[in-house]
PDB file of N, CA, C and O in Angstrom:
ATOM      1  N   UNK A   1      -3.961   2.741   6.361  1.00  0.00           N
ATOM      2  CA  UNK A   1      -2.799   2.404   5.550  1.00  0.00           C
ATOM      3  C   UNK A   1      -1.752   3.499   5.709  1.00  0.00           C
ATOM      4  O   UNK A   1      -2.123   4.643   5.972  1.00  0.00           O
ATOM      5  N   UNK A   2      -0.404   3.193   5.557  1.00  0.00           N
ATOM      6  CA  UNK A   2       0.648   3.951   5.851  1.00  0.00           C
ATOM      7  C   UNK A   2       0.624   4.892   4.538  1.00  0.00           C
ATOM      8  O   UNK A   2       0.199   4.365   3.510  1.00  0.00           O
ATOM      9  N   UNK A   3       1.022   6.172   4.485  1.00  0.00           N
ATOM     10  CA  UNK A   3       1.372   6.767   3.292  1.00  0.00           C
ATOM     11  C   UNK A   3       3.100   6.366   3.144  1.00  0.00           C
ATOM     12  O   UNK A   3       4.143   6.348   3.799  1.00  0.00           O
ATOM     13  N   UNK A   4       2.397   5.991   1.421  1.00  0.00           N
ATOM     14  CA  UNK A   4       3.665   5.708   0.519  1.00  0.00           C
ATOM     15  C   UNK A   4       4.855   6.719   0.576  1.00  0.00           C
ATOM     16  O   UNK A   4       4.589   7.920   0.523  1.00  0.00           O
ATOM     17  N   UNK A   5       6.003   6.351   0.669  1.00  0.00           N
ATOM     18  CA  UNK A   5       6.849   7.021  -0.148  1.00  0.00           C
ATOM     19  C   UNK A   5       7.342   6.905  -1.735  1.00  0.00           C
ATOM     20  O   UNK A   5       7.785   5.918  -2.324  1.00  0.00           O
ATOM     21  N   UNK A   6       7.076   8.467  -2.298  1.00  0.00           N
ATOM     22  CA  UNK A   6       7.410   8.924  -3.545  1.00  0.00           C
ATOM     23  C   UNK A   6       9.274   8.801  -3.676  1.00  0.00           C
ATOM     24  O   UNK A   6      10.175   9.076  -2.884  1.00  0.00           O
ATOM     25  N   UNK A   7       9.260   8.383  -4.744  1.00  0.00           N
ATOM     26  CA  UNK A   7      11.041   8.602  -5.343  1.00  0.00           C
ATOM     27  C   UNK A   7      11.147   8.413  -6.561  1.00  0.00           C
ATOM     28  O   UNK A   7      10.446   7.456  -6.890  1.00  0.00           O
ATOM     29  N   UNK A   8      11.845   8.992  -7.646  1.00  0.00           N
ATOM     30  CA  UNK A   8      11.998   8.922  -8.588  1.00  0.00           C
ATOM     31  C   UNK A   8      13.057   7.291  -8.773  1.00  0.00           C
ATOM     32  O   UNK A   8      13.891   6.723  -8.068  1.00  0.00           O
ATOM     33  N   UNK A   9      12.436   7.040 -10.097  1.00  0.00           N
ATOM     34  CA  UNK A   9      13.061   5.725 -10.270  1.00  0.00           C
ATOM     35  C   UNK A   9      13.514   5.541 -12.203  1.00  0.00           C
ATOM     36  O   UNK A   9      12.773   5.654 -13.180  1.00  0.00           O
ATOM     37  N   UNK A  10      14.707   5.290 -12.141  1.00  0.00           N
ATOM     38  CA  UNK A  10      15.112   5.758 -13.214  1.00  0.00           C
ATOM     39  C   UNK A  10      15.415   3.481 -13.766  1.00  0.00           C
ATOM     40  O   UNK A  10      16.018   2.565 -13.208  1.00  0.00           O
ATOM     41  N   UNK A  11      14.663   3.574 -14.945  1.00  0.00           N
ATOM     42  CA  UNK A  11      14.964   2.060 -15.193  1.00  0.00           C
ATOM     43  C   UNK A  11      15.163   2.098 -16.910  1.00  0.00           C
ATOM     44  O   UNK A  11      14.877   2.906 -17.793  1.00  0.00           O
ATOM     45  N   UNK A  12      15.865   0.656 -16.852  1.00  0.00           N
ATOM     46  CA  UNK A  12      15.705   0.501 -18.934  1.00  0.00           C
ATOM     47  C   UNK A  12      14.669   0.442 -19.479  1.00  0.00           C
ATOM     48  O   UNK A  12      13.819  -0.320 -19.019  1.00  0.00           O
ATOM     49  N   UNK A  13      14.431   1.109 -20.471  1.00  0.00           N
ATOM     50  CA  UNK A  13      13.469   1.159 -21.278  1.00  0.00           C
ATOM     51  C   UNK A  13      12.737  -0.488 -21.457  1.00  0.00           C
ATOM     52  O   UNK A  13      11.575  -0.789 -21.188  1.00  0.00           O
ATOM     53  N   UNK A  14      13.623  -1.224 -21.893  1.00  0.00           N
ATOM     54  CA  UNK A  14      13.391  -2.747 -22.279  1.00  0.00           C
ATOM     55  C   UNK A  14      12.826  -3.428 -21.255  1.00  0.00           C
ATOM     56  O   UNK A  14      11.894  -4.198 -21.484  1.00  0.00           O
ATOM     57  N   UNK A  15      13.412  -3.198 -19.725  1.00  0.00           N
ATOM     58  CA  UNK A  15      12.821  -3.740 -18.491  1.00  0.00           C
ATOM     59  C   UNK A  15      11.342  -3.185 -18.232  1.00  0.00           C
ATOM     60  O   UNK A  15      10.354  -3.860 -17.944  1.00  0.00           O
ATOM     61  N   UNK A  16      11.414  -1.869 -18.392  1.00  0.00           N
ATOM     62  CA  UNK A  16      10.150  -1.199 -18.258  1.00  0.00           C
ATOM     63  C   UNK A  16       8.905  -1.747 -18.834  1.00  0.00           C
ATOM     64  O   UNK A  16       7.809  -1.874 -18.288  1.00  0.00           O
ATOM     65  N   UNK A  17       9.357  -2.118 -20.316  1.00  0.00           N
ATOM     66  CA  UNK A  17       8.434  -3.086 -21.061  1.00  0.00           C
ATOM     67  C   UNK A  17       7.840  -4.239 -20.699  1.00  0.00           C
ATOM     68  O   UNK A  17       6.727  -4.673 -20.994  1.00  0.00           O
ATOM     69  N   UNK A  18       8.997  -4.852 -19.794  1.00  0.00           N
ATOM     70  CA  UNK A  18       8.712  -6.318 -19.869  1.00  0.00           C
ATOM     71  C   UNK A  18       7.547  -6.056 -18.529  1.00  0.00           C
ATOM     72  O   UNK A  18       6.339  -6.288 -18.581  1.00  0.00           O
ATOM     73  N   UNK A  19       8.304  -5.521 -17.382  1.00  0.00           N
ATOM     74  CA  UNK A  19       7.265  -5.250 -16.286  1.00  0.00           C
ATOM     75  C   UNK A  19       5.962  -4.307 -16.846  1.00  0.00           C
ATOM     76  O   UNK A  19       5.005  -4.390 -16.076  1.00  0.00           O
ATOM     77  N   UNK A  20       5.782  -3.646 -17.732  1.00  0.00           N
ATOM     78  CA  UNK A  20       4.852  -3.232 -18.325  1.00  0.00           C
ATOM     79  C   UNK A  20       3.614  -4.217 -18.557  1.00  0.00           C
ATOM     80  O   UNK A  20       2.431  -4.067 -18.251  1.00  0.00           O
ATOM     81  N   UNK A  21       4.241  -5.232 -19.172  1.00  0.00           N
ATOM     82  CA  UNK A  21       3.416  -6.489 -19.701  1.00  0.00           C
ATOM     83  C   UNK A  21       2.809  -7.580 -18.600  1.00  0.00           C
ATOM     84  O   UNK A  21       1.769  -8.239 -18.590  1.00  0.00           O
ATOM     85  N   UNK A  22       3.727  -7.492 -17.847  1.00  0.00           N
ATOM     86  CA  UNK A  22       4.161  -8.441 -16.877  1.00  0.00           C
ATOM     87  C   UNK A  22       2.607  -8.125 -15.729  1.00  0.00           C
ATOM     88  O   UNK A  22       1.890  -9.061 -15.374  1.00  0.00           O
ATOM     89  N   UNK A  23       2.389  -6.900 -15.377  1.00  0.00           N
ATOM     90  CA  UNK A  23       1.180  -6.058 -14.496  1.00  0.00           C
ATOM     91  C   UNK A  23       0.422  -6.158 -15.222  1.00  0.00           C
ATOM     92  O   UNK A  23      -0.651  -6.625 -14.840  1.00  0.00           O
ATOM     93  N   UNK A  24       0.573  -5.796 -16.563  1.00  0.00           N
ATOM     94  CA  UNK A  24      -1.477  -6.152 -17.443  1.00  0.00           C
ATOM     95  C   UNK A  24      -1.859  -7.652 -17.267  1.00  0.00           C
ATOM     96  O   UNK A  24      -3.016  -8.065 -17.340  1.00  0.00           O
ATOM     97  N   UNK A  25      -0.574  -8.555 -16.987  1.00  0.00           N
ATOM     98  CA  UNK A  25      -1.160 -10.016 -16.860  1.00  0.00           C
ATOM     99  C   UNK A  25      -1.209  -9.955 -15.843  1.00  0.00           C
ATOM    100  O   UNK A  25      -1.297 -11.173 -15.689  1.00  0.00           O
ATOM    101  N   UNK A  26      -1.246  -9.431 -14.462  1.00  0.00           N
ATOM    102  CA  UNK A  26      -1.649  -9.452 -13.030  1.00  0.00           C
ATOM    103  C   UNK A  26      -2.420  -8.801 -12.677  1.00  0.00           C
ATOM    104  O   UNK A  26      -2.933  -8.778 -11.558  1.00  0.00           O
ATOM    105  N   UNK A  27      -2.755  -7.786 -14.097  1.00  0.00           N
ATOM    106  CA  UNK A  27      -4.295  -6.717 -13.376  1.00  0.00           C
ATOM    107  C   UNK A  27      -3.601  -5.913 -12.728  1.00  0.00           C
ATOM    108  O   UNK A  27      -4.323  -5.243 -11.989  1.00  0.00           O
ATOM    109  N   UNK A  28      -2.111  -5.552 -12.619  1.00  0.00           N
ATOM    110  CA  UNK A  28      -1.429  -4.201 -11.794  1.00  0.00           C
ATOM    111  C   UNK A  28      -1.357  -3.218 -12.473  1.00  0.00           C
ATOM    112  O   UNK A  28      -1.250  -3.156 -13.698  1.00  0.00           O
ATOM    113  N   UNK A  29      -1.415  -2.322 -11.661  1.00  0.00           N
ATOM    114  CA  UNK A  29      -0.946  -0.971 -12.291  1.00  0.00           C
ATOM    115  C   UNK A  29       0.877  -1.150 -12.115  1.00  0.00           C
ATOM    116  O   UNK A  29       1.314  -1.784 -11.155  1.00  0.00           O
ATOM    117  N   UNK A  30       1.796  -0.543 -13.112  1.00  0.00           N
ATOM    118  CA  UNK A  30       3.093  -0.858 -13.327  1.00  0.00           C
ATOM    119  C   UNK A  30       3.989  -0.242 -11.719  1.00  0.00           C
ATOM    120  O   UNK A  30       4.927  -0.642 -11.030  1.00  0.00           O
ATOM    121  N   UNK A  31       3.314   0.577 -11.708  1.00  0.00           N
ATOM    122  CA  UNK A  31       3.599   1.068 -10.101  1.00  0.00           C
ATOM    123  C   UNK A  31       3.489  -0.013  -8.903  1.00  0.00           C
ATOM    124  O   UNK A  31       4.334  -0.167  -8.021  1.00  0.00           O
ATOM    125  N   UNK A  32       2.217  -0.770  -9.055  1.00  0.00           N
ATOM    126  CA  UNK A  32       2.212  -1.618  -8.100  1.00  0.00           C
ATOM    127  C   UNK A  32       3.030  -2.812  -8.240  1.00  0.00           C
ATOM    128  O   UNK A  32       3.810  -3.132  -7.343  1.00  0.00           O
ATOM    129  N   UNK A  33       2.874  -3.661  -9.574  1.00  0.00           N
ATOM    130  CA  UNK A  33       3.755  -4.259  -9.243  1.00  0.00           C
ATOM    131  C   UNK A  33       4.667  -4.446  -8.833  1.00  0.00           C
ATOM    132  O   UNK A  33       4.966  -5.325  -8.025  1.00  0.00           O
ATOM    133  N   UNK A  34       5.698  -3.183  -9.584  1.00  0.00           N
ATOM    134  CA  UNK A  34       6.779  -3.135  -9.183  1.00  0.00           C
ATOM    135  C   UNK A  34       7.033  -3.308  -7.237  1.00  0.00           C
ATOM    136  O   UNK A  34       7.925  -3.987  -6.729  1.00  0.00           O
ATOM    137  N   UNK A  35       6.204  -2.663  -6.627  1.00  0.00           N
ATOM    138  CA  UNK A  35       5.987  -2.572  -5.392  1.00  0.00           C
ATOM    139  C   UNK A  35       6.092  -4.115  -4.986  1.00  0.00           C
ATOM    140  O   UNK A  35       7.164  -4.420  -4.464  1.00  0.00           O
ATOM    141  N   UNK A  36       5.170  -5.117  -5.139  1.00  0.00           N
ATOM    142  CA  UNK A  36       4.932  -6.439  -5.725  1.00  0.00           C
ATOM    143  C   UNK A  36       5.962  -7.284  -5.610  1.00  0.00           C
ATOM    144  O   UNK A  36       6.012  -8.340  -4.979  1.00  0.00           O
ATOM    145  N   UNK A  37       7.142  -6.527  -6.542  1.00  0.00           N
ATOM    146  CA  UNK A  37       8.066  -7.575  -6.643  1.00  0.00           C
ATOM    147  C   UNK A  37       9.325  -7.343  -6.094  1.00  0.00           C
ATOM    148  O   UNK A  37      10.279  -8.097  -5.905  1.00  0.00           O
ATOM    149  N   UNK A  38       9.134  -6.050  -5.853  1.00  0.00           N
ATOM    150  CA  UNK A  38      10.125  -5.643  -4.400  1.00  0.00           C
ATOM    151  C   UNK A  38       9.783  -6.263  -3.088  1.00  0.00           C
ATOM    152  O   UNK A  38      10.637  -6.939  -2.515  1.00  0.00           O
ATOM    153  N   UNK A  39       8.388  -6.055  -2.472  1.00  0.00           N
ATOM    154  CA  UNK A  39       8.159  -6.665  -1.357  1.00  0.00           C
ATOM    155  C   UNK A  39       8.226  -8.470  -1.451  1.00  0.00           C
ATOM    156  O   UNK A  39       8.263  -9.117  -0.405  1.00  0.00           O
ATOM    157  N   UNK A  40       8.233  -8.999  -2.492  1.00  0.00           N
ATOM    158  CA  UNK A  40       8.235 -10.213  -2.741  1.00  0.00           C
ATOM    159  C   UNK A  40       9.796 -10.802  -2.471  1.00  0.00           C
ATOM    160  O   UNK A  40       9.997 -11.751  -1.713  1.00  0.00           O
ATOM    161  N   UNK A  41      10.829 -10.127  -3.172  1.00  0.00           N
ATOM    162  CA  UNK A  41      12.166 -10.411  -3.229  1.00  0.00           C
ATOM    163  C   UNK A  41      12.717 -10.180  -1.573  1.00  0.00           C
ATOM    164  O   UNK A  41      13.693 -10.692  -1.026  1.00  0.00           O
ATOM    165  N   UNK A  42      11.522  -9.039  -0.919  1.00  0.00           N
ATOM    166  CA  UNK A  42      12.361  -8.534   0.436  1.00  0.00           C
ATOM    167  C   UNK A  42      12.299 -10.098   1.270  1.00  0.00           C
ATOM    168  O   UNK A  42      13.162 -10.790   1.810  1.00  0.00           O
ATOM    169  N   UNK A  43      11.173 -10.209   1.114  1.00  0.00           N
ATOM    170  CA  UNK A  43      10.089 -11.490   2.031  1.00  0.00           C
ATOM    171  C   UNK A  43      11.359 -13.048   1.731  1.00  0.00           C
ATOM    172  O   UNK A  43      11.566 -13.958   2.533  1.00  0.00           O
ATOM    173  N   UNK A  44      11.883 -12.904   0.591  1.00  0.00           N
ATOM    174  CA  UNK A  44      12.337 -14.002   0.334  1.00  0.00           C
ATOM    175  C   UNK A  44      13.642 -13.928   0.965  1.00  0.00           C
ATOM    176  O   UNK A  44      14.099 -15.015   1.318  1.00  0.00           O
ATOM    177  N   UNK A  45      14.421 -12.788   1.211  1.00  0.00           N
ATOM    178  CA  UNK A  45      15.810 -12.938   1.435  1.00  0.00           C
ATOM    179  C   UNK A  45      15.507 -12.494   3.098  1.00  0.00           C
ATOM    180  O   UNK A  45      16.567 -12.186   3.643  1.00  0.00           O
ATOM    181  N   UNK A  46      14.352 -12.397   3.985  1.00  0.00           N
ATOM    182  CA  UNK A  46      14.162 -12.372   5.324  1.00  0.00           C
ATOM    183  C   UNK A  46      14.354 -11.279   5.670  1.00  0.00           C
ATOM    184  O   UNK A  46      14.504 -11.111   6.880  1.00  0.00           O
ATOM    185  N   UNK A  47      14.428 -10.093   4.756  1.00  0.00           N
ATOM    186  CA  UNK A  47      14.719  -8.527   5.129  1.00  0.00           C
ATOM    187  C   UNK A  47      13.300  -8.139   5.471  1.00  0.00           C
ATOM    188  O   UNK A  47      13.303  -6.991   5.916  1.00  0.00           O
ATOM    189  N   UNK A  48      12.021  -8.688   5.429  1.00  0.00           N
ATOM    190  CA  UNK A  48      10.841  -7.574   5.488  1.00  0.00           C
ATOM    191  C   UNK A  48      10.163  -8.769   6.655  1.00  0.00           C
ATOM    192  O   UNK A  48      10.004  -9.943   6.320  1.00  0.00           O
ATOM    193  N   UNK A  49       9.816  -8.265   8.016  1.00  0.00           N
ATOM    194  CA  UNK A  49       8.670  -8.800   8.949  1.00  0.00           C
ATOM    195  C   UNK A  49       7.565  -9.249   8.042  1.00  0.00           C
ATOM    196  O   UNK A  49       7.051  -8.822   7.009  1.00  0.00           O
ATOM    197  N   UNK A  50       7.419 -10.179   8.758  1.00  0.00           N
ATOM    198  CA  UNK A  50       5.360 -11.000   7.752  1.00  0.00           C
ATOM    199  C   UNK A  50       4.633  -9.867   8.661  1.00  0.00           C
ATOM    200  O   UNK A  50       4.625  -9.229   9.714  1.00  0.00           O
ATOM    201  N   UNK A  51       4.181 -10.064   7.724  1.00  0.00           N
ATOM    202  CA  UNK A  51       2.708  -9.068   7.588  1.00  0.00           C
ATOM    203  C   UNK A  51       2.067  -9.211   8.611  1.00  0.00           C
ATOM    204  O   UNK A  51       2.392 -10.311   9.059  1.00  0.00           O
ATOM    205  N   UNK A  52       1.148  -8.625   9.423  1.00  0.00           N
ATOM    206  CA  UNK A  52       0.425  -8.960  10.429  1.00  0.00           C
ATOM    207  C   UNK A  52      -0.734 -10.117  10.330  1.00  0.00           C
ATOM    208  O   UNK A  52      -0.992 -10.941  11.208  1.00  0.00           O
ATOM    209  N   UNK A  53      -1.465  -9.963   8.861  1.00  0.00           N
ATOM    210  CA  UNK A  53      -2.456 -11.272   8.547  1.00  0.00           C
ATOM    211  C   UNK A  53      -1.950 -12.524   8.405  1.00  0.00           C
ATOM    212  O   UNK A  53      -2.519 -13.585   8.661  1.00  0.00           O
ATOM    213  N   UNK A  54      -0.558 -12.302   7.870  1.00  0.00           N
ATOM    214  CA  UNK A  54       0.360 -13.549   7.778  1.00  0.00           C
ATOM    215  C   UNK A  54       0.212 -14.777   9.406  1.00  0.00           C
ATOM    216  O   UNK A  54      -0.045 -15.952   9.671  1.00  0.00           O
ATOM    217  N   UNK A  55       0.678 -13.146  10.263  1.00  0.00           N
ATOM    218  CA  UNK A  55       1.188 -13.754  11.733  1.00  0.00           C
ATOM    219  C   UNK A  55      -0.211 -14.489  12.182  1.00  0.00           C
ATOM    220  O   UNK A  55      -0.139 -15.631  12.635  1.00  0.00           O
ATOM    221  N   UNK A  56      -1.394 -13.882  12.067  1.00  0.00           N
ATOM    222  CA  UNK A  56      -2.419 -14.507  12.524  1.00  0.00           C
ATOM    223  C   UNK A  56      -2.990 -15.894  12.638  1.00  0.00           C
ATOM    224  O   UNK A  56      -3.480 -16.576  13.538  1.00  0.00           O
ATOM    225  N   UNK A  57      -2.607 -16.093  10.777  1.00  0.00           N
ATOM    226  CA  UNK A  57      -2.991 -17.159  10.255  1.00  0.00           C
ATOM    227  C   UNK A  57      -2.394 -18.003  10.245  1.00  0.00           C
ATOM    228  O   UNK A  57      -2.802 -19.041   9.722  1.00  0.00           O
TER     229      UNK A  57
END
């Protein structure tokens, strides 16, 4: 696996919450999701290559 890049991420309190909630109902840690729903939004607007298991299958 590639090592992550670290960055500080500055968000609203209120958003924080909701994605807070949002990962205990997905079993994420708030870190990952977020990851989650970044790579999700990339995938949708055609900015991020499919995945290699994607290409296989």
């Amino acid at each position: 696996m590639a090592k992550k890049k670290n960055f500080p991420l500055r968000i609203d309190p209120a958003l924080y919450e909701v994605i807070e909630r949002w990962a205990q109902d997905e079993f994420r840690s708030v870190n990952a999701h977020i990851e989650f729903l970044l790579r999700e939004a990339a995938k949708r607007e055609g900015r991020l290559k499919k995945e290699k298991k994607e290409q296989e299958g």
